[in-house]
N, C-alpha and C positions, 0 to 999 in steps of 0.2 A: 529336583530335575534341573538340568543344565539347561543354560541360554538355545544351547546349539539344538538341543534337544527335540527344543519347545519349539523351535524356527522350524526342524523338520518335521515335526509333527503337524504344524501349522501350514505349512508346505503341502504336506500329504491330502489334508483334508482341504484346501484349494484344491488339490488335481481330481482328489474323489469327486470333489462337486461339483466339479467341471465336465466331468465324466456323465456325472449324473444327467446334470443340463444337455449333455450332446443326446446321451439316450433319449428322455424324455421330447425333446424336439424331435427326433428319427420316428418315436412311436407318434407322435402327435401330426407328422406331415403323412400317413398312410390311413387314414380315416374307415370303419369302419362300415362299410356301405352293405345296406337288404339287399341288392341286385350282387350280379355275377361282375365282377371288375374284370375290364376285358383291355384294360389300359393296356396301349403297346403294341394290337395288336395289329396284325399285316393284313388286313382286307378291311370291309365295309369304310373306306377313309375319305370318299367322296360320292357325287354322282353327278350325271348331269339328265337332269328331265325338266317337264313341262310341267306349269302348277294350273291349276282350273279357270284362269284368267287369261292363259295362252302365253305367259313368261315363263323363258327359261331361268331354270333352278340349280343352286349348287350350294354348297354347304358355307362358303362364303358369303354368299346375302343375307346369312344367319349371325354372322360372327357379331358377340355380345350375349348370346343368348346362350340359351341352355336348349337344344332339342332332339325333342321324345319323338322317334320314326317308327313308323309300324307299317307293314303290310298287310293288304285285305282288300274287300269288295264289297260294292255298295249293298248286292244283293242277301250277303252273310247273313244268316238268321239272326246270328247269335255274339259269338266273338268279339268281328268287328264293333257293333255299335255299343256291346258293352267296355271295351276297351276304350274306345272314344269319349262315352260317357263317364268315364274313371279318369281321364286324362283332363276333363271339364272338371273335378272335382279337385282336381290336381294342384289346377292353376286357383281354387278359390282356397285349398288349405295352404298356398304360398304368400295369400296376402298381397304386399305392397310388390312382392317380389312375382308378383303372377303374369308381366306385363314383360318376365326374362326368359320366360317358357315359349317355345315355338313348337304346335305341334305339325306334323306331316303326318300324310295316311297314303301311303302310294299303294297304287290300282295295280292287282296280280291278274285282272282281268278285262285284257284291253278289248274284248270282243263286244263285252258290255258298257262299260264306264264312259262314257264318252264325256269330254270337255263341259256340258252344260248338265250332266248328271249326277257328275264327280261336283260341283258348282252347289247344286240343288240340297246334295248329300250333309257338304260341311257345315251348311247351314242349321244343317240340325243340332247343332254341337257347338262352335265356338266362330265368330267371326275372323278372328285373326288364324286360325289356325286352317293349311291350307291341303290341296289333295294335289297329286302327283301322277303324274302318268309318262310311261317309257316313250310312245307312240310306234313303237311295231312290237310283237310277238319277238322276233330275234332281240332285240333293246332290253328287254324285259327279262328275256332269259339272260342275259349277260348279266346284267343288273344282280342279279337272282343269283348268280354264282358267285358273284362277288363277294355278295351280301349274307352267302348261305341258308338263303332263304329257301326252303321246300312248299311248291305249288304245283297244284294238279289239277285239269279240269274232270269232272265226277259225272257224263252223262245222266238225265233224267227222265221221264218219261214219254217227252219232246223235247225237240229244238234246243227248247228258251225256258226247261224247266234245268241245267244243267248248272251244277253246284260246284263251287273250287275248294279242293282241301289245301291247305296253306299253313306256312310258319304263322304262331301265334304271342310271340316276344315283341319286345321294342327295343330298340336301339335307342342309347342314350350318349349324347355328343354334348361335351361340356362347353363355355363359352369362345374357345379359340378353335372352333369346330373338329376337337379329338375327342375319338369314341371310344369311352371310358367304362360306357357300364351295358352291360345286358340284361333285361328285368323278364322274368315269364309271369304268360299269362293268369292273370288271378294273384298276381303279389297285391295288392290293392293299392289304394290312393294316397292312405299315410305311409307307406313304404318307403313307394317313390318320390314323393314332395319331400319326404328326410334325406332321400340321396340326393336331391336336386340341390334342398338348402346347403348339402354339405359340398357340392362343386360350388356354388355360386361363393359361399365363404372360400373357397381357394384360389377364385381369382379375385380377394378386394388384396 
């Protein structure tokens, strides 16, 4: 084989593996995430409410963090406090990194929840992790369209026996407060602690 030969053969298999390497980085920067990746998309991109302390809230006093949003109500039999309780479990399968999780639980039912209820509530579940409320019924619904979230009040057999059927996802916002991922209910706790690990590794 010739000089010239051997240079372009040499040449060639530079460019393949070069090739290779741009591929290989292309599949390695799209991570395979359990939730719905919702990266990009035009709605749920901020909000502004009230947390059970009486400070207003926005997806910026988060930034740093990684956080998991869910709608519900304190009264939920079911859903909610297992969702909450999944989300506690969440932060303890993240280890050192538990402390990059923020969770939020905003109130679909302001008739009820009130500031020292919604307060009472979190307590049952994680201290750092806070409750959210629109403060009017219109607030709430805007919120709600925003967010595509479906809630309904369910009359019962009084007053204050009445149940709300509701969205039962979470909303996942990476650390620069963009909403990335959509998880439904009952994905469980090793799920989403692996999609979380895998945002927090793409912003070191």
């Amino acid at each position: 084989m010739s000089k010239r030969n051997t240079l372009k053969l040499i040449a060639s298999g530079a460019v393949l593996a070069s090739v290779i390497g741009i591929l290989s980085a292309c599949s390695d920067s799209k991570p395979q995430f359990a939730a719905i990746d919702v990266t990009g998309a035009d709605y749920a991109k901020d909000f502004q409410l009230t947390d059970h302390n009486g400070q207003p809230r926005s997806l910026q006093d988060f930034r740093g963090k990684v956080v998991v949003m869910f709608f519900g109500y304190t009264q939920c039999p079911d859903v909610c406090p297992t969702s909450m309780t999944e989300l506690v479990e969440v932060k303890k399968l993240l280890g050192a990194d538990g402390d990059k999780l923020q969770g939020l639980f905003v109130s679909v039912d302001p008739e009820c929840d009130t500031p020292t209820l919604l307060k009472a509530y979190m307590a049952n579940f994680d201290p750092t992790f806070l409750a959210l409320y629109a403060g009017s019924p219109e607030k709430l619904a805007a919120l709600a369209k925003d967010y595509k979230v479906y809630y309904k009040k369910v009359e019962g057999k009084t007053p204050t026996s009445y149940t709300m059927d509701h969205s039962a996802g979470s909303y996942i916002y990476d650390t620069a407060g963009r909403l990335r991922l959509y998880t439904r209910y009952g994905s469980g706790a090793p799920a989403m602690a692996s999609d979380i690990k895998l945002l927090l590794q793409q912003q070191k």
